[in-house]
PyMOL Python script that loads the backbone (N, CA, C, O; Angstrom):
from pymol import cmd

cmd.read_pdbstr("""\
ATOM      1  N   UNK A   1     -25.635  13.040 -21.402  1.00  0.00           N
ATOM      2  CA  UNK A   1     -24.432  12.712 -22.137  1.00  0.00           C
ATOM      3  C   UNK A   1     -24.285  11.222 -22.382  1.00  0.00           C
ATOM      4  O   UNK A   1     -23.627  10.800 -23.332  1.00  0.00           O
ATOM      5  N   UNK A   2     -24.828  10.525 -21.622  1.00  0.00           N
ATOM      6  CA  UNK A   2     -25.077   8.770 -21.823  1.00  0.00           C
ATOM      7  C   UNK A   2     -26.396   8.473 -22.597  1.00  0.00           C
ATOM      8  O   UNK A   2     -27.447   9.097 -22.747  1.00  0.00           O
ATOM      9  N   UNK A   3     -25.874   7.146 -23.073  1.00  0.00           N
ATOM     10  CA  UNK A   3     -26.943   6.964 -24.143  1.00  0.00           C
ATOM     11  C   UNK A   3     -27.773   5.664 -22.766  1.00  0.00           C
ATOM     12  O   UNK A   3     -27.763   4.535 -23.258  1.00  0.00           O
ATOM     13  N   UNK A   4     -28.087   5.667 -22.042  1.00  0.00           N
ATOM     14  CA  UNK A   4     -28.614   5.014 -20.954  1.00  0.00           C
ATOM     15  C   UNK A   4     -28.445   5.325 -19.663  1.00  0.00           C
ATOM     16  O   UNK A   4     -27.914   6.379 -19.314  1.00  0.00           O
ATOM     17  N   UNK A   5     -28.920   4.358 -18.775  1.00  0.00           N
ATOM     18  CA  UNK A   5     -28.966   4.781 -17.243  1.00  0.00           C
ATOM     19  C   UNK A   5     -27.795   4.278 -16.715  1.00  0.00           C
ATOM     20  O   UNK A   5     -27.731   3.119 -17.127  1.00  0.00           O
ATOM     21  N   UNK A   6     -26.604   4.574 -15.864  1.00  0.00           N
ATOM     22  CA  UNK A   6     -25.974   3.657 -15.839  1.00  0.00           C
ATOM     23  C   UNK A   6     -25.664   4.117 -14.280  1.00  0.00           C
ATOM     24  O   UNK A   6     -26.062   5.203 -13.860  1.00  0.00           O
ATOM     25  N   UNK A   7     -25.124   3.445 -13.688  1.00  0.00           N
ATOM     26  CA  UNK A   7     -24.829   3.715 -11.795  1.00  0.00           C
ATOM     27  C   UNK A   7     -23.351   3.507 -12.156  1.00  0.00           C
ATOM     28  O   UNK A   7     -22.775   2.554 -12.680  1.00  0.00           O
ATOM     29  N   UNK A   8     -22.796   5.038 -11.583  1.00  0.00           N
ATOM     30  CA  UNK A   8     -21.455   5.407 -11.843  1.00  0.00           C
ATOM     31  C   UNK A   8     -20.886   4.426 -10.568  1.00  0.00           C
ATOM     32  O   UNK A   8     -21.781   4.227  -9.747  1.00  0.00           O
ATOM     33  N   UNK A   9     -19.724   3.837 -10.260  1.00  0.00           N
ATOM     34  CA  UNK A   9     -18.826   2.830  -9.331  1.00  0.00           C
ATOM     35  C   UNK A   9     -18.677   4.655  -8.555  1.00  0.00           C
ATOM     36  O   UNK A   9     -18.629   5.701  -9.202  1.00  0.00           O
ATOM     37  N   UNK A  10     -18.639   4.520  -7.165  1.00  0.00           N
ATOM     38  CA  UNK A  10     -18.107   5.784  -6.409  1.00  0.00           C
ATOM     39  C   UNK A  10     -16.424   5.160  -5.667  1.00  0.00           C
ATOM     40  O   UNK A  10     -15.278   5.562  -5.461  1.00  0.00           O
ATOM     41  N   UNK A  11     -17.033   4.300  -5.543  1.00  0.00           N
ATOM     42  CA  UNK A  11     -15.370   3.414  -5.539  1.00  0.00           C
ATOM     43  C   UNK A  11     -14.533   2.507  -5.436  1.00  0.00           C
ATOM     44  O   UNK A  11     -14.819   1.706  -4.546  1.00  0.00           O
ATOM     45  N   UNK A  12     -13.467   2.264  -6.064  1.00  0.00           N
ATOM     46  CA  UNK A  12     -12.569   1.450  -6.742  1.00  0.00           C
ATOM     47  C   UNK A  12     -13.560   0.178  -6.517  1.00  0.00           C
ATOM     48  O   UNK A  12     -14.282  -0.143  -7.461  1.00  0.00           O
ATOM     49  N   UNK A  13     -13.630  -0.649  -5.151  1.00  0.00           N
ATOM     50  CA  UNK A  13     -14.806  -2.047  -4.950  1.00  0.00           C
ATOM     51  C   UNK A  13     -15.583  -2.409  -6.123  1.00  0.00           C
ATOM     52  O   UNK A  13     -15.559  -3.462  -6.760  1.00  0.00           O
ATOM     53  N   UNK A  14     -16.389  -1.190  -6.332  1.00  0.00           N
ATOM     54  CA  UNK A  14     -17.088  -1.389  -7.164  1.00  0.00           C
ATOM     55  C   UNK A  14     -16.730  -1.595  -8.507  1.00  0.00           C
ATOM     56  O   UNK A  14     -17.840  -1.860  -8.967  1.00  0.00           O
ATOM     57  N   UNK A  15     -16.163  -1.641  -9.199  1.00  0.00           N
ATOM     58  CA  UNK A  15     -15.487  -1.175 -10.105  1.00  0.00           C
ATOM     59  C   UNK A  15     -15.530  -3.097 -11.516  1.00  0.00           C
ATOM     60  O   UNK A  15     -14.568  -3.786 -11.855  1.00  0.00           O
ATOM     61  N   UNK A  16     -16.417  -3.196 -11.741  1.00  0.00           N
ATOM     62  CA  UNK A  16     -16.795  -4.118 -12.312  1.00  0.00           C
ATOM     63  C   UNK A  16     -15.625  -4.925 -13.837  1.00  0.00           C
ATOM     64  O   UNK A  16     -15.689  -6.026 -14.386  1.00  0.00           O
ATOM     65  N   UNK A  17     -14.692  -3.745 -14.046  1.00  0.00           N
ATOM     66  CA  UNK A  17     -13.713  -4.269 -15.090  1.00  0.00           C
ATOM     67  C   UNK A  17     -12.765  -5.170 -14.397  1.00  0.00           C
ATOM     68  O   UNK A  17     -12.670  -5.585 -13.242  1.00  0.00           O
ATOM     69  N   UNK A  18     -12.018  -5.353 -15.620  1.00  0.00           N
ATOM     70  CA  UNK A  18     -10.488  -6.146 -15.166  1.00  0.00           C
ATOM     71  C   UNK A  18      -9.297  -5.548 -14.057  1.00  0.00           C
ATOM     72  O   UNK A  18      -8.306  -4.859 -14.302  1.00  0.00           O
ATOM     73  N   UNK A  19      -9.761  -6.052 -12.843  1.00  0.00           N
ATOM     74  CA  UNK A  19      -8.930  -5.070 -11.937  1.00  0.00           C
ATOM     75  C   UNK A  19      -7.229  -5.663 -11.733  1.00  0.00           C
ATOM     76  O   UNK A  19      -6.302  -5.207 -11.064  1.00  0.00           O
ATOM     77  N   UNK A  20      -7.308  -6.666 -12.482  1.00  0.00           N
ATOM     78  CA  UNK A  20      -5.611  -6.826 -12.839  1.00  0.00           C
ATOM     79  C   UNK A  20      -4.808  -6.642 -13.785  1.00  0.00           C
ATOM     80  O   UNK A  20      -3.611  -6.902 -13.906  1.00  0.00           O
ATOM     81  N   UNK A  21      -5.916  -5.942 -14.780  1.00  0.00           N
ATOM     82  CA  UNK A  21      -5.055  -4.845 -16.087  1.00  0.00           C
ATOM     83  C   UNK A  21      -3.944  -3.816 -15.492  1.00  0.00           C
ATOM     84  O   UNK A  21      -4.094  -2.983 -14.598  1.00  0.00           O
ATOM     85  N   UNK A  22      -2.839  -4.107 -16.220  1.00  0.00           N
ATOM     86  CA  UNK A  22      -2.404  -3.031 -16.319  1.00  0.00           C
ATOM     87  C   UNK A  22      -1.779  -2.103 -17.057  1.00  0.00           C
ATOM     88  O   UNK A  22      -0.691  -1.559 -16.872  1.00  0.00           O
ATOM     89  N   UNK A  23      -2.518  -1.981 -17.855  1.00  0.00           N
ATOM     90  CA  UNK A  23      -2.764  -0.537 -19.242  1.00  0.00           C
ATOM     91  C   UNK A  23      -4.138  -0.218 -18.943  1.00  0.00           C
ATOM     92  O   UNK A  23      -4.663  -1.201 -18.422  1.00  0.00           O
ATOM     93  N   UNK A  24      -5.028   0.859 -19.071  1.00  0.00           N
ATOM     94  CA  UNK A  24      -6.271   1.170 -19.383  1.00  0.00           C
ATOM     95  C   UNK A  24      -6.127   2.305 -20.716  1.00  0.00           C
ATOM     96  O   UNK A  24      -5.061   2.891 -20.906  1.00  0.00           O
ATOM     97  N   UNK A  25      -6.965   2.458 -21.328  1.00  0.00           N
ATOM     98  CA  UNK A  25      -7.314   2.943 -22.066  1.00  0.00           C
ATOM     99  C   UNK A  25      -8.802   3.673 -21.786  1.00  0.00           C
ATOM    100  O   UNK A  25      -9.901   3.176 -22.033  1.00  0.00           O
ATOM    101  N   UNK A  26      -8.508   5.086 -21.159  1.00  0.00           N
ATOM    102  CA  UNK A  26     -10.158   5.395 -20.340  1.00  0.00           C
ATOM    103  C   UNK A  26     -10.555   6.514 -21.500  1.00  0.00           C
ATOM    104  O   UNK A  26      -9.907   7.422 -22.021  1.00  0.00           O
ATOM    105  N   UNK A  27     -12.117   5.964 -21.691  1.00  0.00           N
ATOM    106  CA  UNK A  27     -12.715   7.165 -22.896  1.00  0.00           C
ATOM    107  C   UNK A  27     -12.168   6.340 -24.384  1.00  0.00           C
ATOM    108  O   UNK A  27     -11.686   6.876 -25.382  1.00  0.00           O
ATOM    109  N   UNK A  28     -12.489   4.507 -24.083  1.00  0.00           N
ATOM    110  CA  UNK A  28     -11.530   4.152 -24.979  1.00  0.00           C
ATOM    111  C   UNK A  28     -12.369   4.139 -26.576  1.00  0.00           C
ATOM    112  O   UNK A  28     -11.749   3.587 -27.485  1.00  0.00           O
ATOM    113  N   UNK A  29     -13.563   4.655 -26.861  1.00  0.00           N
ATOM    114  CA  UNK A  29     -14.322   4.917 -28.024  1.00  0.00           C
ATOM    115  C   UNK A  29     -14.668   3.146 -28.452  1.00  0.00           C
ATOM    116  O   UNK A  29     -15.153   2.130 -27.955  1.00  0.00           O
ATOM    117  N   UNK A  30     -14.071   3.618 -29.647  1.00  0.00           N
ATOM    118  CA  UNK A  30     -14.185   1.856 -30.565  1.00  0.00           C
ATOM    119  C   UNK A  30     -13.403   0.772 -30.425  1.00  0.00           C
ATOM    120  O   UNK A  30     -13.639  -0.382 -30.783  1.00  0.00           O
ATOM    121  N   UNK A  31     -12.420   1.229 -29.863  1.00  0.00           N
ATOM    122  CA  UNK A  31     -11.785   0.198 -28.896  1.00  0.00           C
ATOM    123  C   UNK A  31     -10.338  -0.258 -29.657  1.00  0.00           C
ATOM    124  O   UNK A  31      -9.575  -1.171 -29.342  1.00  0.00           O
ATOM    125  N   UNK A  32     -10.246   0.664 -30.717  1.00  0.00           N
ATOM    126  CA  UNK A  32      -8.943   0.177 -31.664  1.00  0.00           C
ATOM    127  C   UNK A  32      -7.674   0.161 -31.063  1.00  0.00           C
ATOM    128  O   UNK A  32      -6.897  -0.715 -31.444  1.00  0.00           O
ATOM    129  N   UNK A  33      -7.174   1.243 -29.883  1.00  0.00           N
ATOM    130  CA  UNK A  33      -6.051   1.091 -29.130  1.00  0.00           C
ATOM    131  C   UNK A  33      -5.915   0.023 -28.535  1.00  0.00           C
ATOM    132  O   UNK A  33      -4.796  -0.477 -28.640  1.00  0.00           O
ATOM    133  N   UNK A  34      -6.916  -0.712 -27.725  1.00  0.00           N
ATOM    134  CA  UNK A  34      -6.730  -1.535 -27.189  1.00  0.00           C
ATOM    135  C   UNK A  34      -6.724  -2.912 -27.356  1.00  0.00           C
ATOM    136  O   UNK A  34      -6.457  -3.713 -26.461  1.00  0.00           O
ATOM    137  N   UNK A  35      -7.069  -3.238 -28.693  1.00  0.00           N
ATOM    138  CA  UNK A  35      -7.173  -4.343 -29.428  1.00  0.00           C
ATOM    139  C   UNK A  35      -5.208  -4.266 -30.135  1.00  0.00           C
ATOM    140  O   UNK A  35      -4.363  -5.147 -29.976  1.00  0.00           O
ATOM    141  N   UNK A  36      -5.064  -3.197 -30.726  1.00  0.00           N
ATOM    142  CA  UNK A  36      -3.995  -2.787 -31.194  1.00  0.00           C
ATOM    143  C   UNK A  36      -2.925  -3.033 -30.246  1.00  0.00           C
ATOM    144  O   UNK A  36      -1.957  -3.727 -30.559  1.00  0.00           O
ATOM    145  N   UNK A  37      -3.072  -2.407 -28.906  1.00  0.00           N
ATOM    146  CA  UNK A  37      -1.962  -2.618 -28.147  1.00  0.00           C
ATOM    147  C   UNK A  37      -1.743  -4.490 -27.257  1.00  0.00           C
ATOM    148  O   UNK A  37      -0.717  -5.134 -27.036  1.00  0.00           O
ATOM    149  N   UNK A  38      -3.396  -4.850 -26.934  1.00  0.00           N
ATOM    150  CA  UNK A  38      -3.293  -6.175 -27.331  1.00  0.00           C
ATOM    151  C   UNK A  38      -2.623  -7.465 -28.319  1.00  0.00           C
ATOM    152  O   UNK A  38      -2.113  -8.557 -28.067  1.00  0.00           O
ATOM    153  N   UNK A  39      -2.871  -6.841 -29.326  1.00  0.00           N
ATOM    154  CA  UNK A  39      -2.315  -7.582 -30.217  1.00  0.00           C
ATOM    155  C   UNK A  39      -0.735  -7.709 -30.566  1.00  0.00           C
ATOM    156  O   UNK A  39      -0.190  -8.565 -31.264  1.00  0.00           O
ATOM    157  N   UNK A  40       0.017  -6.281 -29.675  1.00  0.00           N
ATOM    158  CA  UNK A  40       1.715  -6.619 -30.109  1.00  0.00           C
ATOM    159  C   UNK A  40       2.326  -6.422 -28.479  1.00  0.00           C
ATOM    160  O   UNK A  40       3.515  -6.269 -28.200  1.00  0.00           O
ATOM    161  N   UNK A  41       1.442  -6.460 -27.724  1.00  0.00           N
ATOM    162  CA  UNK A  41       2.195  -6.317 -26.158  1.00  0.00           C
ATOM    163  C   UNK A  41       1.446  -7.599 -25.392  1.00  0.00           C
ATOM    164  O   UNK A  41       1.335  -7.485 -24.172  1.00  0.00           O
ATOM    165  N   UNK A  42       0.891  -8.892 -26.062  1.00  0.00           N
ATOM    166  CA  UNK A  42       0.502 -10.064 -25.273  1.00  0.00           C
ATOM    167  C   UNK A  42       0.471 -10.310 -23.925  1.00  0.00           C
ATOM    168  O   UNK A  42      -0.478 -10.520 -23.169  1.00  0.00           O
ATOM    169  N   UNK A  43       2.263 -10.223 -23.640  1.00  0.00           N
ATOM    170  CA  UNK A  43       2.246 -10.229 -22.141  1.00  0.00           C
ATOM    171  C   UNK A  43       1.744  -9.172 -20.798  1.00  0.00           C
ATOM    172  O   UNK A  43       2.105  -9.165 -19.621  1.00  0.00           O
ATOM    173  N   UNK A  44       0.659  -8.221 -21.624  1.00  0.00           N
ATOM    174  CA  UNK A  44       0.382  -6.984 -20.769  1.00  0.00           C
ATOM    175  C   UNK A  44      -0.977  -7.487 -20.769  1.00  0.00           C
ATOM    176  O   UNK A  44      -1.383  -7.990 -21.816  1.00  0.00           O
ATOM    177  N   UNK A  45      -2.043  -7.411 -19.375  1.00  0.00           N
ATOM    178  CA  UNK A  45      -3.392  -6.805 -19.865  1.00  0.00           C
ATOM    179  C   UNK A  45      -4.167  -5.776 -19.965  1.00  0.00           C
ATOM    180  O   UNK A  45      -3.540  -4.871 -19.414  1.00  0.00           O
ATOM    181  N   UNK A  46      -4.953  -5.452 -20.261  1.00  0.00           N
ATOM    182  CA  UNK A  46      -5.356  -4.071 -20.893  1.00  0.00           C
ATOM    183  C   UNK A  46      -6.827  -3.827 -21.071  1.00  0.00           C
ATOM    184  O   UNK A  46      -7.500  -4.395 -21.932  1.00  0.00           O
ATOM    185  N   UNK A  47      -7.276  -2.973 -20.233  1.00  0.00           N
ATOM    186  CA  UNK A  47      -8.778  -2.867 -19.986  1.00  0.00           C
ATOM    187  C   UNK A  47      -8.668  -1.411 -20.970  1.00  0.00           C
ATOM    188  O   UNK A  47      -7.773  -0.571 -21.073  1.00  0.00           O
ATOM    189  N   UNK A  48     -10.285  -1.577 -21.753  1.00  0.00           N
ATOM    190  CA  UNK A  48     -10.941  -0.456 -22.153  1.00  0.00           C
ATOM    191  C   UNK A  48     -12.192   0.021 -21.491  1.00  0.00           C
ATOM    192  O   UNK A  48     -13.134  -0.756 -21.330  1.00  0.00           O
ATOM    193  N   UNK A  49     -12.244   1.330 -21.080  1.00  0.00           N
ATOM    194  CA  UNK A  49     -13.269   1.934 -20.162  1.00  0.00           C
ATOM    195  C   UNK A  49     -14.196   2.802 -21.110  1.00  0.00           C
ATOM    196  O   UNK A  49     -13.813   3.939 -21.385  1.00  0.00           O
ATOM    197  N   UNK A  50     -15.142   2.431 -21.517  1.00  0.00           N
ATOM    198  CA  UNK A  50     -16.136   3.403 -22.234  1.00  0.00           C
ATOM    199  C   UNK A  50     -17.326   3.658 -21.838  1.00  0.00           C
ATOM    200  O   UNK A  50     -17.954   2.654 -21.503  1.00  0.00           O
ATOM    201  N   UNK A  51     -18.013   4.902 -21.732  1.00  0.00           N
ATOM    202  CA  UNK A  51     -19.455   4.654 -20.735  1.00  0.00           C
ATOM    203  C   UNK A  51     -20.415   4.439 -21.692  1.00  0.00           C
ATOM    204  O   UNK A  51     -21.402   3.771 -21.383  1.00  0.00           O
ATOM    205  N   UNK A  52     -20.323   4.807 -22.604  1.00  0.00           N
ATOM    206  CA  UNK A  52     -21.423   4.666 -24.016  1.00  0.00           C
ATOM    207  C   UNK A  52     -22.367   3.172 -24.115  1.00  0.00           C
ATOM    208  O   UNK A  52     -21.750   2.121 -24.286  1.00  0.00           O
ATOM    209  N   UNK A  53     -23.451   3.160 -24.030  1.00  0.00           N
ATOM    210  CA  UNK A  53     -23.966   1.674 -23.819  1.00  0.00           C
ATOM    211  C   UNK A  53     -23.511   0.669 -25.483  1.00  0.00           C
ATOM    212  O   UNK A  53     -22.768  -0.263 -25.789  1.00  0.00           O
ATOM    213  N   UNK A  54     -24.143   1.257 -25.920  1.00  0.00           N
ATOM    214  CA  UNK A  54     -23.690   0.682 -27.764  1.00  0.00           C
ATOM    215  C   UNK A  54     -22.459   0.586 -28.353  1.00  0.00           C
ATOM    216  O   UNK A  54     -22.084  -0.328 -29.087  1.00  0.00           O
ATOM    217  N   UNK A  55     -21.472   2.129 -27.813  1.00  0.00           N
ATOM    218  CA  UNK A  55     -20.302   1.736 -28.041  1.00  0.00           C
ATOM    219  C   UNK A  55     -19.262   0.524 -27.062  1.00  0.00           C
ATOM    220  O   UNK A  55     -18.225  -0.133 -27.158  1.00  0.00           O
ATOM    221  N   UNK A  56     -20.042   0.720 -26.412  1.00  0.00           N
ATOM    222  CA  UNK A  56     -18.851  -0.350 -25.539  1.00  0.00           C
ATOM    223  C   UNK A  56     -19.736  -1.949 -26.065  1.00  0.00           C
ATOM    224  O   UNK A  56     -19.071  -2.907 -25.671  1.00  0.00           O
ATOM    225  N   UNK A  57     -20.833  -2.331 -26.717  1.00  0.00           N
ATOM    226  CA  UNK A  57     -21.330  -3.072 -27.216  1.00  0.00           C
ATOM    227  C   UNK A  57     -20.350  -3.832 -28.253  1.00  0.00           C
ATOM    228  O   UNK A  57     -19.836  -4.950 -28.233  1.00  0.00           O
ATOM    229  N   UNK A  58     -20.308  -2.760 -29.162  1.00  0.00           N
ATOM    230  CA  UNK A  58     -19.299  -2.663 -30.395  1.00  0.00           C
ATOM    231  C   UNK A  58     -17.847  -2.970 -29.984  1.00  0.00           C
ATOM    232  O   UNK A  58     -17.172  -3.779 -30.620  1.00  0.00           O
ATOM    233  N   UNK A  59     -17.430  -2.379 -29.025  1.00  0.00           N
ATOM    234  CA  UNK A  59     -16.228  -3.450 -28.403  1.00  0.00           C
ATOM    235  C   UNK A  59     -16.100  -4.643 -28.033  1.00  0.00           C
ATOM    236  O   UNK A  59     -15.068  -5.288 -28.218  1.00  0.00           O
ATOM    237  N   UNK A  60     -17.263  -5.143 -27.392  1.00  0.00           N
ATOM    238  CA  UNK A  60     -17.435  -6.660 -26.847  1.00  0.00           C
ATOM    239  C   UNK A  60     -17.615  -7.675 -27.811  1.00  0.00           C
ATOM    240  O   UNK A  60     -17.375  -8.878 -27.715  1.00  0.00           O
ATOM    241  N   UNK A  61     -18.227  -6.802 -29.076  1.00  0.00           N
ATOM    242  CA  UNK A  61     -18.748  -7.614 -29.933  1.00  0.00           C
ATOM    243  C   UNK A  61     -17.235  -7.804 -30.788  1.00  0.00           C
ATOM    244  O   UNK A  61     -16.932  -8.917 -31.217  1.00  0.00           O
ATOM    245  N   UNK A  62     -16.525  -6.872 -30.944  1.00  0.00           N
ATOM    246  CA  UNK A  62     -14.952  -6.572 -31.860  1.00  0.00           C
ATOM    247  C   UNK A  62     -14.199  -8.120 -31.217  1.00  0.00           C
ATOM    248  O   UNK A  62     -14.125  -9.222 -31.760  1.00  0.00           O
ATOM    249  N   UNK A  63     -13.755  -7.703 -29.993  1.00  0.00           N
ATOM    250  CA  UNK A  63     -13.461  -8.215 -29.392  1.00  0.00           C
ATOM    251  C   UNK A  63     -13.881 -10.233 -29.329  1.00  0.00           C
ATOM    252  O   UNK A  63     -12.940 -11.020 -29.230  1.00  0.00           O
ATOM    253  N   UNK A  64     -14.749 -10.541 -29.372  1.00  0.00           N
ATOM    254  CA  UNK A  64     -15.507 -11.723 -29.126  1.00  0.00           C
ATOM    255  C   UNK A  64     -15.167 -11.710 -30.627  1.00  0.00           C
ATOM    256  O   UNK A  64     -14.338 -12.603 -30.454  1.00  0.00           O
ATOM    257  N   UNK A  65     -15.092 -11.497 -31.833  1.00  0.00           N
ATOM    258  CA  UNK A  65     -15.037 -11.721 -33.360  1.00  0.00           C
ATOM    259  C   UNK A  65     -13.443 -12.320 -33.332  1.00  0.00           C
ATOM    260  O   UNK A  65     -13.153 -13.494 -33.563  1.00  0.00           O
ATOM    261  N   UNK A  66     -12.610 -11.388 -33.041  1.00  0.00           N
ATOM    262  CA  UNK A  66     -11.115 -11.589 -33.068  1.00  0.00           C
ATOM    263  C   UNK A  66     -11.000 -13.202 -32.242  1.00  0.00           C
ATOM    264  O   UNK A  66     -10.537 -14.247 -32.698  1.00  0.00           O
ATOM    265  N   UNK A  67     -11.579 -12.946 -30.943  1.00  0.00           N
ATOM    266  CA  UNK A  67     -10.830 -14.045 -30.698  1.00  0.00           C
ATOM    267  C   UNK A  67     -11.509 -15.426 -31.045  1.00  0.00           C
ATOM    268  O   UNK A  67     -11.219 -16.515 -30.550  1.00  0.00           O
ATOM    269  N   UNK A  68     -12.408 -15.179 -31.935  1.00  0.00           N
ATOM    270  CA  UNK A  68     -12.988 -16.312 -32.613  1.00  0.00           C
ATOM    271  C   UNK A  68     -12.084 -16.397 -33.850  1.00  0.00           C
ATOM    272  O   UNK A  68     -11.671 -17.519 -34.142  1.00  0.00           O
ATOM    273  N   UNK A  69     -11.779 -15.516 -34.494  1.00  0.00           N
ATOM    274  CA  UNK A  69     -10.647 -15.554 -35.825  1.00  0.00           C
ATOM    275  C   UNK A  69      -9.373 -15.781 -35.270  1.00  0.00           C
ATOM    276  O   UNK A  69      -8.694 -16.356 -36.121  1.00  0.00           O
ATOM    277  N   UNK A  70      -8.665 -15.570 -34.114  1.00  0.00           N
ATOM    278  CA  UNK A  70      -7.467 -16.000 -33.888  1.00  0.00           C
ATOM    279  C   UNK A  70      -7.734 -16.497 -32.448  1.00  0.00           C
ATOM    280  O   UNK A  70      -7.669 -15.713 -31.501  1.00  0.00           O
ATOM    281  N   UNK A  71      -8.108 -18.121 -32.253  1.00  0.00           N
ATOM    282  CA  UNK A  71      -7.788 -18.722 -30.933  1.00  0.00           C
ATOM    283  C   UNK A  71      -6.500 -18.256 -30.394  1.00  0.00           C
ATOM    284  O   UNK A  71      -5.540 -18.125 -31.153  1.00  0.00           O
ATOM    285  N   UNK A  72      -6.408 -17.987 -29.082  1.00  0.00           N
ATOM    286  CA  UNK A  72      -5.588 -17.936 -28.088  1.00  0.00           C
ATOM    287  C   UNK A  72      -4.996 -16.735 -28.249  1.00  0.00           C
ATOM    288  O   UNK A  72      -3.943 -16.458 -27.674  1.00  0.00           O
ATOM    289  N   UNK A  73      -5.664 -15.856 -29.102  1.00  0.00           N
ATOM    290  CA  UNK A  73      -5.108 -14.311 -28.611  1.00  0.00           C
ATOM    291  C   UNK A  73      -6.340 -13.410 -28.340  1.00  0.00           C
ATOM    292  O   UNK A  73      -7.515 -13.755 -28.470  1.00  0.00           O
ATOM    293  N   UNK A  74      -5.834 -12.079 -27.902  1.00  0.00           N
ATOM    294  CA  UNK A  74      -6.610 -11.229 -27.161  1.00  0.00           C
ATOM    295  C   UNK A  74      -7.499 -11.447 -26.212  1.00  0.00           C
ATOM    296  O   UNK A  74      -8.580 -10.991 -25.840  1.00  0.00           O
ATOM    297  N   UNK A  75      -6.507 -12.532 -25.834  1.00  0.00           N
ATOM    298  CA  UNK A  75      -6.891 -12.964 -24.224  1.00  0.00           C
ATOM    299  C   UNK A  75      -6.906 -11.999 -23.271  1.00  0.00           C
ATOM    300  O   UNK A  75      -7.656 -11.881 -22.303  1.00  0.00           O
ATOM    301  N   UNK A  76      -5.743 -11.124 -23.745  1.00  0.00           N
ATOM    302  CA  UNK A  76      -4.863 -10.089 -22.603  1.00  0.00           C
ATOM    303  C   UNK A  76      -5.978  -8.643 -22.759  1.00  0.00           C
ATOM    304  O   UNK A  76      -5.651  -7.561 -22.272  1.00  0.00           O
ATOM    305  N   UNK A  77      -7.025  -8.798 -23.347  1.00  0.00           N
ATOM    306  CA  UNK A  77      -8.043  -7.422 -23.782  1.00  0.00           C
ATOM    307  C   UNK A  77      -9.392  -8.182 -23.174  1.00  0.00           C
ATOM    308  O   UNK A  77      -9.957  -9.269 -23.298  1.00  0.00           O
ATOM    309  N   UNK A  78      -9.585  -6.729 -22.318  1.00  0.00           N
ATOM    310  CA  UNK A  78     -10.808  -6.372 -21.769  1.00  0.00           C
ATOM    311  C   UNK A  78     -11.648  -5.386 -22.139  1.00  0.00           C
ATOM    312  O   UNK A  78     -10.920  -4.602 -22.748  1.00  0.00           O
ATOM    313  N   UNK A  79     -12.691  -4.975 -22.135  1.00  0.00           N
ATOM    314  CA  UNK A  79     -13.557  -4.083 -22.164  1.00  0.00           C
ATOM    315  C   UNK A  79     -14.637  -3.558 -20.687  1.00  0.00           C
ATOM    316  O   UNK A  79     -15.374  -4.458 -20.285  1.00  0.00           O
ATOM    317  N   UNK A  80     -14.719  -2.364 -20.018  1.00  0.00           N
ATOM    318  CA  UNK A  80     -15.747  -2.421 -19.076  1.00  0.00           C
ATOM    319  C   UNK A  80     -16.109  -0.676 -19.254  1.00  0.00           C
ATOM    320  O   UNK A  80     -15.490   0.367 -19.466  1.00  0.00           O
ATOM    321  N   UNK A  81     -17.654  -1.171 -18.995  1.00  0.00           N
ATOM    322  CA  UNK A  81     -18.777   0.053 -19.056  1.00  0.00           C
ATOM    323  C   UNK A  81     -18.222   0.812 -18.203  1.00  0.00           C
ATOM    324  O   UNK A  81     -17.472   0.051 -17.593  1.00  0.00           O
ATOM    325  N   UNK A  82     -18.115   1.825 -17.776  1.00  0.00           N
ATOM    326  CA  UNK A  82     -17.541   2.740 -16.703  1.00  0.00           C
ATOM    327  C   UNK A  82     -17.465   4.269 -17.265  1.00  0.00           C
ATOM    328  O   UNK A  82     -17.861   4.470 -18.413  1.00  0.00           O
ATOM    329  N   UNK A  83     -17.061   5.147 -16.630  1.00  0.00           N
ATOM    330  CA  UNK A  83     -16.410   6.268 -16.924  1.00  0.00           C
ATOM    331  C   UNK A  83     -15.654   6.639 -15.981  1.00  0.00           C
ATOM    332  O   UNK A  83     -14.980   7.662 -16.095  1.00  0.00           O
TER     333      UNK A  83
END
""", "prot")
cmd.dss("prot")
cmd.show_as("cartoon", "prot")
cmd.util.cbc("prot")
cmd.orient("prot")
């Protein structure tokens, strides 16, 4: 069901995202909720969890574009490989 090898976190420790988000968005695909909810709730942060190797690529990469087009926002947006 993964498009790669990936070593599932068994628990929380492990757990390589933003562990002081608090919104997640789990199974977050292309990442539009969370850019979206980024963009009008600032003062929140907000991790996206996708296990997909390419799609969560496509988030990092979304992500890293925006905040090159608008300095000093979507600060509050994360992305991490997981399921």
């Amino acid at each position: 069901l993964s498009d790669g090898n990936y070593d599932v976190p068994v628990k929380p420790s492990e757990f390589q995202g933003d562990r002081d988000a608090e919104w997640a968005d789990i199974g977050c695909g292309y990442g539009g909720l969370v850019l979206e909810l980024a963009a009008n709730f600032p003062s929140k942060r907000i991790v996206g969890l996708e296990i997909r190797d390419r799609v969560h690529e496509y988030c990092e990469l979304q992500l890293k574009t925006l905040r090159e087009d608008y300095p000093g926002e979507y600060l509050n947006a994360s992305f991490a490989r997981t399921n």
